[in-house]
Structure formats: structure tokens, C-alpha cells
DOBA-185247 format. One line per 4 residues: number of its first residue (from 1); their letters; for each residue x, y, z of C-alpha. Coordinates in steps of 0.02 Angstrom, whole numbers, plus 50000, padded with zeros to 5 digits. Layout:
% residues N
NUM> A> X:Y:Z ~ ...
% end
This chain:
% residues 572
1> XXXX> 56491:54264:53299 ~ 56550:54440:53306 ~ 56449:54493:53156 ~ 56292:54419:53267
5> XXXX> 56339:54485:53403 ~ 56353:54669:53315 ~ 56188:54661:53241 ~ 56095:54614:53394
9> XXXX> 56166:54781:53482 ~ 56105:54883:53325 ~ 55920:54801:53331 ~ 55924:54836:53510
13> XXXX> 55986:55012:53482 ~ 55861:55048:53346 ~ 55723:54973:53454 ~ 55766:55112:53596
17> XXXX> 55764:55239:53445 ~ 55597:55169:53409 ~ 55537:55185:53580 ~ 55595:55348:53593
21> XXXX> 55510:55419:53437 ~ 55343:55334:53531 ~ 55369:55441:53680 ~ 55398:55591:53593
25> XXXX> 55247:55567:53484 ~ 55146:55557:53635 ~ 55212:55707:53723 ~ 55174:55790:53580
29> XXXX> 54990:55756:53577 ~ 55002:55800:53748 ~ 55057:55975:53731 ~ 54927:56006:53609
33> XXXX> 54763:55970:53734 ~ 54867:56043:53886 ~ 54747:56175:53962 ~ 54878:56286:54083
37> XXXX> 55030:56365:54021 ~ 55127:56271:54176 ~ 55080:56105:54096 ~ 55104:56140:53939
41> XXXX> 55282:56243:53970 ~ 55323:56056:54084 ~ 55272:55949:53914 ~ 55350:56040:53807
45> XXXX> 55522:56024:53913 ~ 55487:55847:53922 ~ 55481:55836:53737 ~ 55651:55939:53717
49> XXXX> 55757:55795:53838 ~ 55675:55656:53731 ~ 55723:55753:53552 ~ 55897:55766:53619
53> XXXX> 55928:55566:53647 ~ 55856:55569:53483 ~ 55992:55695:53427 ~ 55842:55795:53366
57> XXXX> 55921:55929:53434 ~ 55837:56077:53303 ~ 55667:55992:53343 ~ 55735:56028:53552
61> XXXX> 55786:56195:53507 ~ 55589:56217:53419 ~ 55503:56166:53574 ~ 55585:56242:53706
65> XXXX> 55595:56397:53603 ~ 55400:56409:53618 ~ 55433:56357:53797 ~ 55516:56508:53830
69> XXXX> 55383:56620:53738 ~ 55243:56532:53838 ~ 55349:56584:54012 ~ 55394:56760:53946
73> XXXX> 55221:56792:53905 ~ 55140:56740:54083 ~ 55293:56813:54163 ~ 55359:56622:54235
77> XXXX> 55520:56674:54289 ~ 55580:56495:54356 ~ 55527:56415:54209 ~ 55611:56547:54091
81> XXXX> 55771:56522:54192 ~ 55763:56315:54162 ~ 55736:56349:53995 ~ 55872:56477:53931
85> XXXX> 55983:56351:54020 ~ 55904:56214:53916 ~ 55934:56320:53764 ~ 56096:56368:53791
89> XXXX> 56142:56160:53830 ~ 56056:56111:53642 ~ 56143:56257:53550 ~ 56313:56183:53646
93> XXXX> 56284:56024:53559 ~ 56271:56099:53395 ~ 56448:56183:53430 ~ 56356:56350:53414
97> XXXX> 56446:56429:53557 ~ 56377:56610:53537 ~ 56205:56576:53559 ~ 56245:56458:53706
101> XXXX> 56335:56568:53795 ~ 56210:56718:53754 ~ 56046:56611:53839 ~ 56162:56542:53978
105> XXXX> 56199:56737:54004 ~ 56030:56781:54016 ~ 55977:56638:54113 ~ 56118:56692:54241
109> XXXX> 56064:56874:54244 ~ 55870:56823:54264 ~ 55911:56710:54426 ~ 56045:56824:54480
113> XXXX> 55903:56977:54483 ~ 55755:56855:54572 ~ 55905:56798:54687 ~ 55888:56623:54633
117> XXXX> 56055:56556:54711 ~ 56069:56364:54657 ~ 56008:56402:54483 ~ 56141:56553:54476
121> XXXX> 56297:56421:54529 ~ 56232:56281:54416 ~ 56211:56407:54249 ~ 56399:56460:54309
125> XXXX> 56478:56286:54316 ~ 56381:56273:54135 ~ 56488:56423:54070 ~ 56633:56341:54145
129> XXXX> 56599:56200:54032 ~ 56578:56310:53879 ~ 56742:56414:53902 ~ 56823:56239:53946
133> XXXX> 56776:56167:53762 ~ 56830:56346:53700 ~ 57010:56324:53748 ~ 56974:56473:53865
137> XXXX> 57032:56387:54038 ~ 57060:56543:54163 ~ 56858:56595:54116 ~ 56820:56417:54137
141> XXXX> 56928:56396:54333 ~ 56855:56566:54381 ~ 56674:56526:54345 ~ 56701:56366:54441
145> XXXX> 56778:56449:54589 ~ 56613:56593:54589 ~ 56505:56426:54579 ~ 56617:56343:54698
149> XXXX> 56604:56496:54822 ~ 56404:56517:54817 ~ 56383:56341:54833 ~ 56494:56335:54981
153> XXXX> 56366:56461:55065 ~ 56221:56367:55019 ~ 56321:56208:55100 ~ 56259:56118:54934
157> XXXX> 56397:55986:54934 ~ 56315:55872:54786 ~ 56352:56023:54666 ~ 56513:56084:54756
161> XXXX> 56586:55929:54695 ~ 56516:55940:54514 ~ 56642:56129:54531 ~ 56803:56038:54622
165> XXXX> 56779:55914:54454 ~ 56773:56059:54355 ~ 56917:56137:54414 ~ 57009:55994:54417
169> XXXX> 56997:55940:54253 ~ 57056:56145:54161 ~ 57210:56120:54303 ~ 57250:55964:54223
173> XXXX> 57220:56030:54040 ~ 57331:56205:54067 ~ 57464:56060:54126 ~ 57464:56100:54313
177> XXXX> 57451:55901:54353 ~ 57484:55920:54550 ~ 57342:56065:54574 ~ 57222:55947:54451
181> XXXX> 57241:55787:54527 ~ 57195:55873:54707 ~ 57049:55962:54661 ~ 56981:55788:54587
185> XXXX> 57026:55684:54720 ~ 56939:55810:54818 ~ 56798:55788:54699 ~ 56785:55622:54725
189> XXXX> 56797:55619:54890 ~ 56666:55737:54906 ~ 56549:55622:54790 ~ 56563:55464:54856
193> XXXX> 56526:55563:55062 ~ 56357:55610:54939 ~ 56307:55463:54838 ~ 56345:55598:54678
197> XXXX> 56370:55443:54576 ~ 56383:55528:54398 ~ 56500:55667:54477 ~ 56608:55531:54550
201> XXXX> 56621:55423:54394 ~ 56674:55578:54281 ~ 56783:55639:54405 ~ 56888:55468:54405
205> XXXX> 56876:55433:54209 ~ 56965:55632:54221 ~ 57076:55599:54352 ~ 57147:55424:54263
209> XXXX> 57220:55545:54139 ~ 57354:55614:54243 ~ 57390:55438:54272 ~ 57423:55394:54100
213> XXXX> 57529:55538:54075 ~ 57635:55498:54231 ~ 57648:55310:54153 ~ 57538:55248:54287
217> XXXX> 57437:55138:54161 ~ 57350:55023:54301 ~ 57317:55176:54412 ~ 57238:55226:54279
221> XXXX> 57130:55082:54228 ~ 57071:55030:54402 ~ 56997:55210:54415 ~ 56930:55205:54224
225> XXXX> 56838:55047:54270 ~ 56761:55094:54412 ~ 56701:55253:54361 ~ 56625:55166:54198
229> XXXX> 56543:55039:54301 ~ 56460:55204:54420 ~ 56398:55278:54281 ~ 56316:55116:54192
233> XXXX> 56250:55081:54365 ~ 56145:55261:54370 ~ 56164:55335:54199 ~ 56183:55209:54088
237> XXXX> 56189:55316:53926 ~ 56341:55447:53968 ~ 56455:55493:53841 ~ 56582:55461:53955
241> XXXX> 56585:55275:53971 ~ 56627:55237:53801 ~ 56764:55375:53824 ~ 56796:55268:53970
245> XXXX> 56808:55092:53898 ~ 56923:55153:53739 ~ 57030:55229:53869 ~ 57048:55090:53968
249> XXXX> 57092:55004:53816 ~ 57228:55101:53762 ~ 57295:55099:53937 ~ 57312:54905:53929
253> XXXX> 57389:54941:53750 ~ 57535:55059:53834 ~ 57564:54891:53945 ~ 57552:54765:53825
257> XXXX> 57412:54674:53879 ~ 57349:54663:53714 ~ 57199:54530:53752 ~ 57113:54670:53872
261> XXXX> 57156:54795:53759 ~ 57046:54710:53637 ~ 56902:54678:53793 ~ 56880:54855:53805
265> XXXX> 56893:54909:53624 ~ 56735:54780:53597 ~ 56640:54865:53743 ~ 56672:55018:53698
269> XXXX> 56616:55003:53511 ~ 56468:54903:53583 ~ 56429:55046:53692 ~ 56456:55193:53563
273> XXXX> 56351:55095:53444 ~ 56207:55076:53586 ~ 56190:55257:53625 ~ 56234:55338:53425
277> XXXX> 56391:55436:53472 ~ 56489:55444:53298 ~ 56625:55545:53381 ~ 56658:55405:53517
281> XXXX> 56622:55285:53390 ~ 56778:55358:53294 ~ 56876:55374:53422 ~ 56870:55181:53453
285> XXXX> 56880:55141:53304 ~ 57050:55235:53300 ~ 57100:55145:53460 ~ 57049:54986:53348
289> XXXX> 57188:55045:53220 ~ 57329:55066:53352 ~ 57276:54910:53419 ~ 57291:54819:53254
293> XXXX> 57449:54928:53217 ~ 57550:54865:53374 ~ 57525:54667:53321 ~ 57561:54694:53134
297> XXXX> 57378:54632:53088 ~ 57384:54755:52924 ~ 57203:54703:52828 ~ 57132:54765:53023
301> XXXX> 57241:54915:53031 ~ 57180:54966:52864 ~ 56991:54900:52909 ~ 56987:54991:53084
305> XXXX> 57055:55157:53003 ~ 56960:55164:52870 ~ 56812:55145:52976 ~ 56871:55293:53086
309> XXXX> 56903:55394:52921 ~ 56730:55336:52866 ~ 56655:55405:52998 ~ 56753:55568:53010
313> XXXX> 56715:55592:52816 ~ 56516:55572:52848 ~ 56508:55704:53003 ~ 56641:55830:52954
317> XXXX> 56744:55800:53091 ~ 56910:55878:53026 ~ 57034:55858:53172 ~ 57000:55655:53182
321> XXXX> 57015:55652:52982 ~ 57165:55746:52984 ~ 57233:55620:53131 ~ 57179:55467:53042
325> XXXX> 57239:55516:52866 ~ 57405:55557:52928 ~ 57414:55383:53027 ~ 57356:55303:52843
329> XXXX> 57478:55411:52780 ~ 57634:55335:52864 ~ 57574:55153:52854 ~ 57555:55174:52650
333> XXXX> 57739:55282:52637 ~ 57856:55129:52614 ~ 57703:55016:52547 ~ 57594:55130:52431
337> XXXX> 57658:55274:52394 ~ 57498:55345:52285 ~ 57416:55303:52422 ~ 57496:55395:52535
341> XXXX> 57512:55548:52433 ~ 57326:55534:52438 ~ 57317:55532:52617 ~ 57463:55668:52621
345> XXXX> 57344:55799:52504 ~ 57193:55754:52604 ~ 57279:55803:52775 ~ 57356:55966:52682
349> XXXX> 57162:56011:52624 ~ 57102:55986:52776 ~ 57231:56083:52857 ~ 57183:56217:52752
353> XXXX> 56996:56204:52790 ~ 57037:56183:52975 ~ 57162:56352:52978 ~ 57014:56435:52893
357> XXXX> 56881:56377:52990 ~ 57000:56386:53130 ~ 57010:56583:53099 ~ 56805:56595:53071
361> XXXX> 56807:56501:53251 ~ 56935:56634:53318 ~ 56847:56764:53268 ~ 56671:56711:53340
365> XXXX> 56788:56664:53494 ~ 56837:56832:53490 ~ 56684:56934:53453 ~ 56611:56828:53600
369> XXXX> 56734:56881:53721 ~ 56718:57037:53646 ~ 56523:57035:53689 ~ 56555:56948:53855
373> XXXX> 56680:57087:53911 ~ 56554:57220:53841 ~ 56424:57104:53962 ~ 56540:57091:54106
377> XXXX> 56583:57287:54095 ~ 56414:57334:54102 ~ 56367:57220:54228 ~ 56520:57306:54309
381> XXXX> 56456:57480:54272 ~ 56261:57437:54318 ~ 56352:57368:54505 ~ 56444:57533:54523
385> XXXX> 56270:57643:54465 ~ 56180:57529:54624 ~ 56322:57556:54728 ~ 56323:57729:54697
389> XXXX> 56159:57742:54709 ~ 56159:57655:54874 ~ 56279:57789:54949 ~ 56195:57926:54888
393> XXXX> 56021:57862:54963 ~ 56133:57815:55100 ~ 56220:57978:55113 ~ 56039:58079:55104
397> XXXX> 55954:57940:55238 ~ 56099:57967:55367 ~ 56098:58178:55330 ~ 55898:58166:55363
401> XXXX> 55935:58059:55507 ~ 56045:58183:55592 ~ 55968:58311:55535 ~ 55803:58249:55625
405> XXXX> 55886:58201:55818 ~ 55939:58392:55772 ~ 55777:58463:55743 ~ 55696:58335:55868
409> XXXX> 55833:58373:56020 ~ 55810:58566:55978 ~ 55624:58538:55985 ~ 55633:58437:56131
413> XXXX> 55768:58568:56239 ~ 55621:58683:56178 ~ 55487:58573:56249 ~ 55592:58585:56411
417> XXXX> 55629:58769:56420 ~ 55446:58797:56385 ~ 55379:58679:56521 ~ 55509:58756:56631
421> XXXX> 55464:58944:56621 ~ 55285:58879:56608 ~ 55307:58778:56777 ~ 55402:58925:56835
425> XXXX> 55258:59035:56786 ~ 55140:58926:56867 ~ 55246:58932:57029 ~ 55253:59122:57019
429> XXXX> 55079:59128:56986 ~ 55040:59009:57135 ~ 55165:59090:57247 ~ 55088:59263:57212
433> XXXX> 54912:59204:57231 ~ 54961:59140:57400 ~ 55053:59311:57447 ~ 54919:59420:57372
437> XXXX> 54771:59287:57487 ~ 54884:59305:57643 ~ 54896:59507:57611 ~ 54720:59491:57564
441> XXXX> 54685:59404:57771 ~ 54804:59516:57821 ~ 54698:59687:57773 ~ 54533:59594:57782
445> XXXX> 54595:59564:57980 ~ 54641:59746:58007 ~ 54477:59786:57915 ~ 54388:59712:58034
449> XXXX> 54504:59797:58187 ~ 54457:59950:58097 ~ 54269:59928:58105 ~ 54294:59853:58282
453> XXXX> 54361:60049:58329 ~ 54227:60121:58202 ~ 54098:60029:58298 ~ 54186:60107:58478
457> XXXX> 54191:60284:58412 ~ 54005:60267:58357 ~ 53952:60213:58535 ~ 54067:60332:58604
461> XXXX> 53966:60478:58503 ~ 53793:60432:58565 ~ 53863:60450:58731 ~ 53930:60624:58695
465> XXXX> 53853:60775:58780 ~ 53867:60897:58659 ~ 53804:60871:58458 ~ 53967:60950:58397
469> XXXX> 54055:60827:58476 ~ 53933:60685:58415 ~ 53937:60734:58246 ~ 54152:60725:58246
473> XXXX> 54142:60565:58313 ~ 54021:60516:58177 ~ 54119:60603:58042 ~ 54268:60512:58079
477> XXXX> 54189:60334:58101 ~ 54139:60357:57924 ~ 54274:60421:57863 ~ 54399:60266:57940
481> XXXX> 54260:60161:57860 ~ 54286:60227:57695 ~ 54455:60237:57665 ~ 54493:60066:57736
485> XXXX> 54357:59985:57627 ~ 54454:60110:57453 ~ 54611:60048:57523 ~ 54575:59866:57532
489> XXXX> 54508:59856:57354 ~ 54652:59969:57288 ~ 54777:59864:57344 ~ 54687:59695:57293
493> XXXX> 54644:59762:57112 ~ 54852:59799:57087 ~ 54918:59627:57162 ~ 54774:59531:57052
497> XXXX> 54839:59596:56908 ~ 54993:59573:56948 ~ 54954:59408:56948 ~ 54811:59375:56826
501> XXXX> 54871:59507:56705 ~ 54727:59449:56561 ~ 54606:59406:56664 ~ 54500:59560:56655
505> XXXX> 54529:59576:56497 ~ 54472:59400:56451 ~ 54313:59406:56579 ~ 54235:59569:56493
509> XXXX> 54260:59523:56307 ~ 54154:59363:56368 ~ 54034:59476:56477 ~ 54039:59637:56451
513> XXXX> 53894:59667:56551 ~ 53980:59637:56731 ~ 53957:59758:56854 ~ 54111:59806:56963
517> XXXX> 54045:59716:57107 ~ 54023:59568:57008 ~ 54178:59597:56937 ~ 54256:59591:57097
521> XXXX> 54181:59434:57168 ~ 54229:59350:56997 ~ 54401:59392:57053 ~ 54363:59338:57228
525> XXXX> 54327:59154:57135 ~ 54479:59148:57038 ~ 54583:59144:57190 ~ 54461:59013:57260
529> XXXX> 54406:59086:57407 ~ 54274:59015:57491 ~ 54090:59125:57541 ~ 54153:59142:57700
533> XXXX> 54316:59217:57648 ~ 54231:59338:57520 ~ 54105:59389:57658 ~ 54237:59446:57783
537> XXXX> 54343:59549:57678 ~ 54192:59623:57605 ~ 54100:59659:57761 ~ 53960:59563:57682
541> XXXX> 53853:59434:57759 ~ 53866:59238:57695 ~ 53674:59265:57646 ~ 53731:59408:57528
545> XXXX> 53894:59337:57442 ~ 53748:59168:57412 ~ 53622:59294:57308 ~ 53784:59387:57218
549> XXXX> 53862:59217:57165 ~ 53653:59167:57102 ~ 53636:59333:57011 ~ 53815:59298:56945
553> XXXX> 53769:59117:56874 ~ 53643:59187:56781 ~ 53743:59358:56695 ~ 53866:59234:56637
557> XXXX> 53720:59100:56568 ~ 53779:58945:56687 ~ 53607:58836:56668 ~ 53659:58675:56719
561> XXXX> 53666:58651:56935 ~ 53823:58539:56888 ~ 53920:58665:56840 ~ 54027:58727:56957
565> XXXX> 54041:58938:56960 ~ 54223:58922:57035 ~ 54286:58794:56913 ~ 54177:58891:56780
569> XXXX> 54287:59069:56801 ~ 54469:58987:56840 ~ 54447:58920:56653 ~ 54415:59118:56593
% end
């Protein structure tokens, strides 16, 4: 029955295999009509996931290498980020650890430059895992607490507790139990608020180990069990449950419940069968062999073992070998002892292979770290260059700053002093012009007086009797009218200037052909004064100040009736 039952889980397994090799097949065609680079890049992804449950994991590596040459080419940098990070998981499961890390690097420094956050924390909880499987457990706690922090910012709590798992599990490895077992429970906690069913069910198959070390064997189980049955229920092919199962069976071993024991070594074989994990499958196997070993059933002690040894021989897994030989090893010593020498020399061979290939691994180990520290200092130095650069520009942007409100508050008191003397100019100007019109009234008043008494003494003469006595008179009429008239213009030619220093000076390279009596009534218009005013300081009637500002018009080329002659000299 258990033979029947055996082959009906390998003819279902190989009819996945078979349906898997369909899918792929078809992908394939696919990629080859795709017309956009998106599409095809998508397909040949796609094809990659299906290769790996194939364990085709070279033919993965093949297409999402030309995936990646496809996004480098168009310059996709999402797309090359996804796949470096596929890259680095394939080369991961071929233990090749340097090139892993080396795409998972790049992919980190590619979203870390475009500022693509989540992808940044999820390629860092990925190196966690690597330096986790490479004994390297500080790396792999302070990669999870950088992922841990970011993804705390971006309040992504699905992937914050895929990090608590993380660190929970290298605190439990480095033997701090108390630390591990609360960054799990956190974990879990944290999953189950989320629905982050696979998260949850690794966490607890983790966390059941620090059970079983503390002898808490049905601790342990309950949380096994129900973490197997999360991830059946939403990823039904993860490693993990058959870890699961053969560790829930060797937890009911350490209690003596022997019939369980054998429950769960069934479903886990089942299971390890169903999805093609040799390692699992060894691993049970192994279990099988304690099993056996604990109720003195020798033909299945030396079955299951041999089995486990089998399988170790086929896929070169030396630390199992070495474990399973040296378990064969003590059953043979006090039964067959050729047979246990045999078992003896193959653990001593294989000890000799595994220090060897143990120091190879060291040394990659090494160089890695050697190239990751070279990485990290010049990721180091290229953060100081920017931040160096930053102060400088920072330095030279503040300096420019200051030095501008400097130059703009000097230009500005500048601005101020100017439109102060100007305004006090103006004032000066405007006070002046309004002493120089009032002096101007003034003399233009005693002008007037003047030629009042002028007017007297020349009535005063035709009434004189004698022509000596006329002709005084006369003299002296003419004389008063004279100098008042020099004395007027005199004293309003040095108070103009006084005021208008430039104005001459500026009116004759314009018109050079100004008389002085039209050089006069141009001044006359500068101050503003009206015909009326000009024609009583200058003795003048209205009618003649009219035909002197006409001929004026005209000497200085003023066509247009719109143009006003006072408005036209205050601009000169």
C-alpha cells in the first residue's frame, strides 16, 4: 500500500514537471514573436520563474541574462533592477555566492541612484539572506536593520515583517535565544495584523527552533504545524514545509510519540518528493534513520540511511554524507567492523575534501568581503566626494548670497542717497525758482514804479519853460529807463543760472541760432511764466510776447499745434 501510495505522488510529481516543461515551451515561442522590448523583457522573466521550478536554473540564468541586455540597451532601469535581483536569486541557488552578491550589489546601487526605495529594502533583506547562508551574521542583522529602517519610513509593514523574521532568525543562530525569539514573535505578530501568510508561516517554523532547544517539544510542534499548514494554504511548494513536517517529526521523536513521529516523516517525504528537493529529501530520510534507530528496527535503520547516503552520494552534498556515514559508522562498530572502517575512511575523505573545499570557500568568502569592503569604502568615499561637494557648492551659494544683499543693500543705500540729493536738488531748484520769480515780481513791480516816475518827469518836461530844463528832464527819464531795464536783466541772467546752470548751454548747442531776446523769453518759459507775466517785466505788450513766442515755435522747428512751447523748453 505504501509502495502505491509512493508511486502515485511521483506520477503526480512528474505530471507537474510535465506541465511545467509545456508552459515553458510556450513562453518561449512567445518571446520569439514579441514585438516591444517591454514584452519581450516581461516573457522572458516569466520563462526564468518557470526554469527555476524546473531547477533549470542555467537555462534561468540564460534568459534573464538577455533580459538584462534587452533593458540595458533601451535604458529600462526598473526592469534592469528586477532583473539583477533575479540574477543574483538563481546564482544563490547554485551556491555561487560571488556573483549573487555582485548583481544584488548592482541592483542595490541602480535603485539606490533612481531613488527606488522598496526595491532598495527588498535587494537589502536579499543580502541579509546571502550573508546569513555565509555564516556572516552581523552583515546579515545590519542589512536587516537598514531594510528594517527604510521600510519603517515607507510604513510598508508586509515587508517590515519579512526584516523582524530576518533578524530574528541570525539572533537565534549567533545563540542570543531571548533577542531571537522577540524579534519573531514580533514578526509574527506583525504578519498575521497583514495577512503576510508566507512571512508568518516561516517565521513560526523559525521560531519552533528555540523551542526545541529549550525542550519545549509541543511548543514547538503546535507552531511547526501551523506554519506548514499557512504555507500549503498560499504557497503550496515552499521549501520550508517539508523542513517543517521532518521537524515536527523529530520533535514527536524527542517525546516519544513515536506513531506521529512516523505521520510526519511520511508527509514530509511525500512532500519533498512532490516538489524535487533532494536536500529535504535527505534530510528526512535521515530523520527516517533516527526514527528507525530509537525502536531497534535495524533492516530500516540501514534502509533509511542508506537512502540518505544515496542521495548525498548523487548531489555531492558532503556535510550530510559525512553526518550519515558517521551515524553508519557507529551502528556497524560492534556489528561490522569492515563496515564500519568503510564508513570511518569515507567520513575521513570527506573531511579532507570538505577542509579543502572548506578553505577554497574561505577564500572566495574572503575575497568577497574583500570586494564588498573595497564596494562599501568607495561607496563611503563617493558619499564624502557628494558631501563635500555639497559644502563647497554650499559654501560658494551662501558667499554669493551675502555677497549679493551686500552689493544689493550698497546699491540700494546708493539708490537712496541719489534720490535724496536728487530730491534735494529738485527742492533747491524749486525753492530757487520760486525766490528768483518772487525777486523777478519784486523788480518787475519797481520797474513799473520806475516808469510810473519816468512817465511824471516826461510830463513834467513838456511843461517846462525853458528847453535846458526840458532837455534834463528828458535826459534823465531815459536814463532811469535804461538802467532799470540793464539792471533787471542783469540780475535775472545771474539768479537763472544759478539755478539752471546748463541750460544755456544745452538750448544753444540745440539752436544756435537764438537771438538774445529769444533767448531770454526761452528763459522766461522755463520758469513757466505766463504772457502776462513776461509782458510786465518786459514792458512789452501781451500782443508782442504772442508774435515772439510764434516766431520762437518756428526757430526751434515745433510743427505740430499740439505741442506745447512751455512743456517743449522745460525738457531742454
Amino acid at each position: 500500500m505504501k509502495n502505491i501510495f509512493l508511486c502515485l505522488i511521483l506520477l503526480f510529481a512528474n505530471y507537474l514537471l510535465a506541465q511545467n516543461h509545456q508552459v515553458l515551451d510556450s513562453l518561449k515561442l512567445e518571446i520569439e514573436i514579441a514585438n516591444t522590448p517591454s514584452k519581450r523583457i516581461d516573457l522572458l522573466i516569466n520563462a526564468s520563474g518557470v526554469a527555476i521550478e524546473l531547477q533549470l536554473l542555467e537555462e534561468s540564468q540564460s534568459l534573464l541574462t538577455e533580459a538584462l541586455n534587452i533593458a540595458r540597451d533601451k535604458g529600462f532601469i526598473e526592469e534592469q533592477i528586477e532583473v539583477m535581483s533575479d540574477l543574483a536569486s538563481v546564482y544563490f541557488e547554485q551556491d555561487d555566492f560571488k556573483n549573487s552578491f555582485a548583481f544584488a550589489n548592482q541592483a542595490k546601487e541602480l535603485a539606490d541612484k533612481n531613488e527606488f526605495e522598496v526595491e532598495s529594502a527588498e535587494i537589502s533583506q536579499f543580502l541579509a539572506q546571502l550573508f546569513f547562508v555565509l555564516g556572516e551574521y552581523d552583515k546579515s542583522v545590519n542589512l536587516s536593520f537598514s531594510a528594517l529602517k527604510k521600510l519603517e519610513e515607507l510604513k510598508d509593514e508586509i515587508r517590515l515583517s519579512e526584516s523582524l523574521e530576518m533578524i530574528g532568525r541570525n539572533y537565534l543562530v549567533k545563540g542570543q535565544d531571548s533577542l531571537g525569539t522577540d524579534y519573531l514573535l514580533k514578526a509574527i505578530d506583525l504578519a498575521r495584523t497583514h495577512d503576510n501568510h508566507v512571512t508568518l508561516g516561516v517565521a513560526m517554523i523559525n521560531l519552533s527552533n528555540s523551542y526545541y532547544i529549550n525542550h519545549q517539544s509541543r511548543k514547538a510542534i503546535n507552531l511547526l504545524k501551523e506554519g506548514c499548514d499557512l504555507l500549503l494554504s498560499y504557497k503550496n511548494t515552499a521549501p520550508a514545509i517539508g523542513i517543517g513536517y521532518t521537524n515536527v517529526a523529530l520533535n514527536y521523536l524527542s517525546i516519544n510519540e513515536l506513531d506521529s513521529t512516523l505521520l510526519y516523516l511520511n508527509k514530509a517525504k511525500a512532500f519533498n518528493i512532490k516538489i524535487n528537493n533532494s536536500r529535504n529529501l535527505l534530510n528526512t530520510h535521515n530523520a527516517y534513520a533516527y526514527y528507525y534507530q530509537k525502536i531497534n528496527d535495524d533492516q530500516n535503520f540501514i534502509k533509511s540511511a542508506n537512502k540518505a547516503y544515496l542521495i548525498s552520494d548523487d548531489n555531492n552534498f558532503r556535510l550530510e554524507k559525512q553526518t550519515i556515514s558517521r551515524l553508519l559508522e557507529e551502528y556497524y562498530v560492534t556489528k561490522q567492523i569492515d563496515s564500519a572502517y568503510k564508513y570511518s575512511k569515507i567520513q575521513r575523505d570527506i573531511s579532507e575534501v570538505i577542509n579543502s573545499q572548506n578553505t577554497l570557500t574561505k577564500m572566495a568568502q574572503l575575497e568577497m568581503m574583500k570586494e564588498l569592503e573595497i564596494v562599501e569604502k568607495e561607496k563611503l568615499l563617493e558619499k564624502r566626494r557628494r558631501t563635500l561637494i555639497s559644502i563647497v557648492v554650499l559654501t560658494v551659494l551662501v558667499s554669493l548670497i551675502i555677497v549679493f544683499f551686500v552689493l544689493f543693500n550698497n546699491y540700494k543705500t546708493k539708490v537712496r542717497y541719489s534720490n535724496l540729493k536728487q530730491k534735494k536738488l529738485e527742492d533747491d531748484i524749486s525753492y530757487k525758482s520760486k525766490e528768483m520769480t518772487i525777486q523777478l515780481m519784486d523788480l518787475t513791480k519797481r520797474n513799473e514804479l520806475l516808469a510810473v516816475v519816468t512817465q511824471k518827469l516826461i510830463k513834467v518836461s513838456k511843461d517846462a519853460q525853458k528847453v535846458e530844463t526840458k532837455n534834463a528832464i528828458n535826459k534823465i527819464a531815459v536814463d532811469i529807463k535804461k538802467a532799470t531795464e540793464g539792471k533787471i536783466w542783469e540780475d535775472f541772467i545771474v539768479r537763472f543760472k544759478e539755478v539752471h546752470s546748463d541750460f544755456y548751454k544745452n538750448l544753444l548747442e540745440r539752436f544756435p541760432d537764438l537771438s538774445p531776446n529769444e533767448q531770454r523769453l526761452c528763459a522766461f518759459l522755463k520758469l513757466n511764466l505766463s504772457t502776462k507775466e513776461i509782458s510786465s517785466m518786459t514792458g512789452q505788450t501781451d500782443r508782442s510776447i504772442v508774435m515772439a513766442r510764434h516766431r520762437l515755435r518756428k526757430k526751434l522747428g515745433i510743427e505740430s499745434q499740439e505741442t506745447n512751447l512751455t512743456t517743449f523748453i522745460s525738457k531742454v
